[in-house]
VMD Tcl script that draws the C-alpha trace (Angstrom):
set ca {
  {9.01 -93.87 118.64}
  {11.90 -96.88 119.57}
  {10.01 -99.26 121.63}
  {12.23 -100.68 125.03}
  {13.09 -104.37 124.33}
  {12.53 -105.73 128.72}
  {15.77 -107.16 129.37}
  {14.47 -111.13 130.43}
  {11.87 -112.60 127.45}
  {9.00 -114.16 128.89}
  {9.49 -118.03 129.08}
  {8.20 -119.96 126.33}
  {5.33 -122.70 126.82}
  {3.95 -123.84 124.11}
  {5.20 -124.08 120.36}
  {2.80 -124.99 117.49}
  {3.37 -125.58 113.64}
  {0.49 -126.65 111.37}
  {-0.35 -130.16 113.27}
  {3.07 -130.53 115.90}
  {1.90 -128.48 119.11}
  {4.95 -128.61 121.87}
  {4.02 -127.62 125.06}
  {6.89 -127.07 128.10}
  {5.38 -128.22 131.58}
  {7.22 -128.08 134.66}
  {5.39 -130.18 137.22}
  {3.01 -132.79 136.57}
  {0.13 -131.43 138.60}
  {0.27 -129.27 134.99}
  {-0.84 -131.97 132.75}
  {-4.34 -132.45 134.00}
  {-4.57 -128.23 133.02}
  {-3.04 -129.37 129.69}
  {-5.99 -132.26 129.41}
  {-8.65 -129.99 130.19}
  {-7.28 -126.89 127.37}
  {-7.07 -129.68 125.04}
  {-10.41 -131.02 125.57}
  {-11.57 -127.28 125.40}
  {-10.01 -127.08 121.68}
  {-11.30 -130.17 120.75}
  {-14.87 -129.20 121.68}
  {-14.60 -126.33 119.79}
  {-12.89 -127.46 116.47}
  {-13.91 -131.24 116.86}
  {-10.40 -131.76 116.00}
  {-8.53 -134.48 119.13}
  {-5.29 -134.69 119.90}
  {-3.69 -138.10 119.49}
  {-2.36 -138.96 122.56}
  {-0.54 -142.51 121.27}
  {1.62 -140.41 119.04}
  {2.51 -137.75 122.07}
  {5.93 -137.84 123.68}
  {6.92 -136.73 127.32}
  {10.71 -135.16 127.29}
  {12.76 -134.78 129.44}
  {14.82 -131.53 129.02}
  {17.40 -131.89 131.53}
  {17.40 -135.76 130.04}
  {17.11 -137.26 133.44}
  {14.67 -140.28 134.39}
  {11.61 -138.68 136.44}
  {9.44 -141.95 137.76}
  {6.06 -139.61 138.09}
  {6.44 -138.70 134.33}
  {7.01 -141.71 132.88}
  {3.96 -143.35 135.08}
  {1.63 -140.59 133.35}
  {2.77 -141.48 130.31}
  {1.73 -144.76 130.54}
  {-1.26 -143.85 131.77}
  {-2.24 -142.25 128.57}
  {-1.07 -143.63 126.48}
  {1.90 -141.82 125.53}
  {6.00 -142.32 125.08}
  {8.55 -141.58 127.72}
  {11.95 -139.99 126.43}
  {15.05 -139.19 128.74}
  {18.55 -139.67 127.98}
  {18.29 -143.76 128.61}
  {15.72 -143.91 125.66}
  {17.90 -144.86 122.38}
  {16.49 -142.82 120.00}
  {16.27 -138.93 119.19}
  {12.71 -137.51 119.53}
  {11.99 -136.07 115.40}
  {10.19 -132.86 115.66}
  {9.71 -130.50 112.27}
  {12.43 -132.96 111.17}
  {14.80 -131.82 114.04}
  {16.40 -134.39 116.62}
  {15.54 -133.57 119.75}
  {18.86 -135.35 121.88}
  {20.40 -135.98 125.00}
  {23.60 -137.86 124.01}
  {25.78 -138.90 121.07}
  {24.02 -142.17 120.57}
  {20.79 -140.71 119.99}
  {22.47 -137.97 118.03}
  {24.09 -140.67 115.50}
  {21.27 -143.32 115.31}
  {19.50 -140.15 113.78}
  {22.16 -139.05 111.59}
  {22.61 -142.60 110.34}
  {18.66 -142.66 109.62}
  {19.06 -139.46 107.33}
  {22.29 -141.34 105.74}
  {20.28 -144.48 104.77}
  {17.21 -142.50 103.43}
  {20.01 -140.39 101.12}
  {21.70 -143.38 99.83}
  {18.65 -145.43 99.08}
  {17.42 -142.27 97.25}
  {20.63 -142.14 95.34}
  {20.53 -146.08 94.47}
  {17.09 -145.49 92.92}
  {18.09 -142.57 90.54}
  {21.11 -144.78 89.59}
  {18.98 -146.72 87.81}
  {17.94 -143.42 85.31}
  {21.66 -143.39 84.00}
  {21.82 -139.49 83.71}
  {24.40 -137.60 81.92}
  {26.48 -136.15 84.11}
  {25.03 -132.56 83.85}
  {21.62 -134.04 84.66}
  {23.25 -136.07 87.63}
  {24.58 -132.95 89.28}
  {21.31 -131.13 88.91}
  {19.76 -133.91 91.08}
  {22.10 -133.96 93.59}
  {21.57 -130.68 93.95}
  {18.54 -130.84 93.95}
  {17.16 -133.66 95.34}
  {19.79 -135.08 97.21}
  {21.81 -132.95 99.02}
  {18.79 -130.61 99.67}
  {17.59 -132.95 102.20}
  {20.50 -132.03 104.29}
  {20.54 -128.56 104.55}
  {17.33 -128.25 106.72}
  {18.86 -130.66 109.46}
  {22.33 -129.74 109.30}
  {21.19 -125.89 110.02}
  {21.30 -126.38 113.52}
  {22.62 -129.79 114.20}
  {26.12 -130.26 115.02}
  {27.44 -133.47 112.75}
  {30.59 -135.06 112.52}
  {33.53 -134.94 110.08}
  {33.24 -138.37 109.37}
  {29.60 -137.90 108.85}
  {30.27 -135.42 106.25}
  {32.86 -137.53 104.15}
  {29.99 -140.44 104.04}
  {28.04 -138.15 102.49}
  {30.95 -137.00 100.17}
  {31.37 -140.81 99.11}
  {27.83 -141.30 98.57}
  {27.34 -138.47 96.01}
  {31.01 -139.27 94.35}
  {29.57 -142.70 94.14}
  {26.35 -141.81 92.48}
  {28.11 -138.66 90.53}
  {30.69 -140.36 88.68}
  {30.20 -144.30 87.77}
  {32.73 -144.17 85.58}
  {36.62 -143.97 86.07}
  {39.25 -142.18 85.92}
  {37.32 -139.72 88.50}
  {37.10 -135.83 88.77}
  {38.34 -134.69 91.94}
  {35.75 -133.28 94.54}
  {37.23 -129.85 94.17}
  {36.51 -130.16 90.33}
  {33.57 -131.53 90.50}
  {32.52 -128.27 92.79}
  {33.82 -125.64 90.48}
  {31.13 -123.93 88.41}
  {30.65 -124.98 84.91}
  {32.58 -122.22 83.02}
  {35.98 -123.35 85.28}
  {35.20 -127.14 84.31}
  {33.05 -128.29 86.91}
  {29.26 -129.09 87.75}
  {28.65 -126.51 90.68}
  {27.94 -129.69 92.90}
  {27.47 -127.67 96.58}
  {30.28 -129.03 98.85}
  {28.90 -130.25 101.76}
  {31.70 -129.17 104.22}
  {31.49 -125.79 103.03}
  {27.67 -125.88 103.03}
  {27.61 -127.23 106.74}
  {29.68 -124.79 108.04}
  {28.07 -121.59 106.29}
  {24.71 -122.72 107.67}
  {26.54 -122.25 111.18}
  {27.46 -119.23 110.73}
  {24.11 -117.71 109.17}
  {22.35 -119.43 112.36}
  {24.54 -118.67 115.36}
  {24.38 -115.01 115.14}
  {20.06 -115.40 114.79}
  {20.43 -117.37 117.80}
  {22.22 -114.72 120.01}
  {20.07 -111.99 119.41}
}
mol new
graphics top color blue
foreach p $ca { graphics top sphere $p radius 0.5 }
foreach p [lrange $ca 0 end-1] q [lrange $ca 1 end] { graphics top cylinder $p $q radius 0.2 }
display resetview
């Protein structure tokens, strides 16, 4: 029996993984409903939501005064598209502009090259280096850059940070050799252009469904 799919999908209002609950509201007269489900959940699994760590977002990124005020009045963080920084949620940035978008991008780039400067200091074949890269390194990226847009420019940092801690030697491999597989004379390093972009295309079509 083929079940009817109703053309509109109800409208989401609340997401929740493990410990990170997101809940849409569209007024503010809402959040005292919110406070009272929560306290609800908390009586019953003596579990309490941490209010100082809560963030109030703005989806359309615009400044709304009677949001921010009950924000402060509990405690909790206002974000709109004047804020400077990307809200992180499940390791996602939640943005409204390019600034926000890069201050998080250049977060993800430090945390990668300080990673890389510490597993310098193991001197590993090169064999062994390309297995962490793999690995280790560059597997950090794939979860963000799944659905976030990134720049060229971004990409070719990140290309000169695993060359750097890839080959501390000269004369260099090229990047194309280095990606080869092993039996053609390379290290199967994943290229991270390629990588990038086949992540797109895997999650745009999922998205249009």
């Amino acid at each position: 029996m083929r079940q009817r799919i109703p053309p509109t999908p109800p409208p989401i209002k609340l997401l929740n993984y493990a410990d990170d609950l997101e809940v849409f509201l569209s007024h503010p007269r809402e959040w005292d409903i919110l406070m009272d489900l929560l306290q609800c959940y908390g009586a019953a699994s003596n579990a309490k939501v941490n209010l100082n760590k809560t963030i109030l977002m703005s989806l359309s990124g615009k400044h709304y005064l009677e949001w921010e005020q009950l924000a402060d009045t509990f405690g909790a963080q206002w974000h709109d598209a004047h804020s400077s920084e990307a809200v992180r949620y499940l390791g996602y940035p939640l943005y409204h502009n390019e600034d926000q978008l890069s201050l998080f991008m250049a977060s993800v780039k430090i945390k990668v090259l300080r990673h890389a400067n510490i597993l310098k200091e193991r001197r590993l074949s090169l064999r062994g280096a390309s297995t962490v890269v793999n690995s280790i390194l560059l597997s950090r990226l794939w979860h963000v850059l799944r659905v976030t847009p990134v720049s060229e420019q971004w990409l070719k940092e990140m290309k000169s940070i695993v060359l750097s801690f890839l080959t501390p030697f000269w004369p260099k491999p090229s990047w194309d050799t280095l990606c080869l597989p092993r039996k053609y004379g390379g290290v199967g390093i994943v290229n991270v252009m390629d990588q990038s972009q086949a992540l797109h295309f895997v999650y745009l079509p999922t998205t249009s469904l």
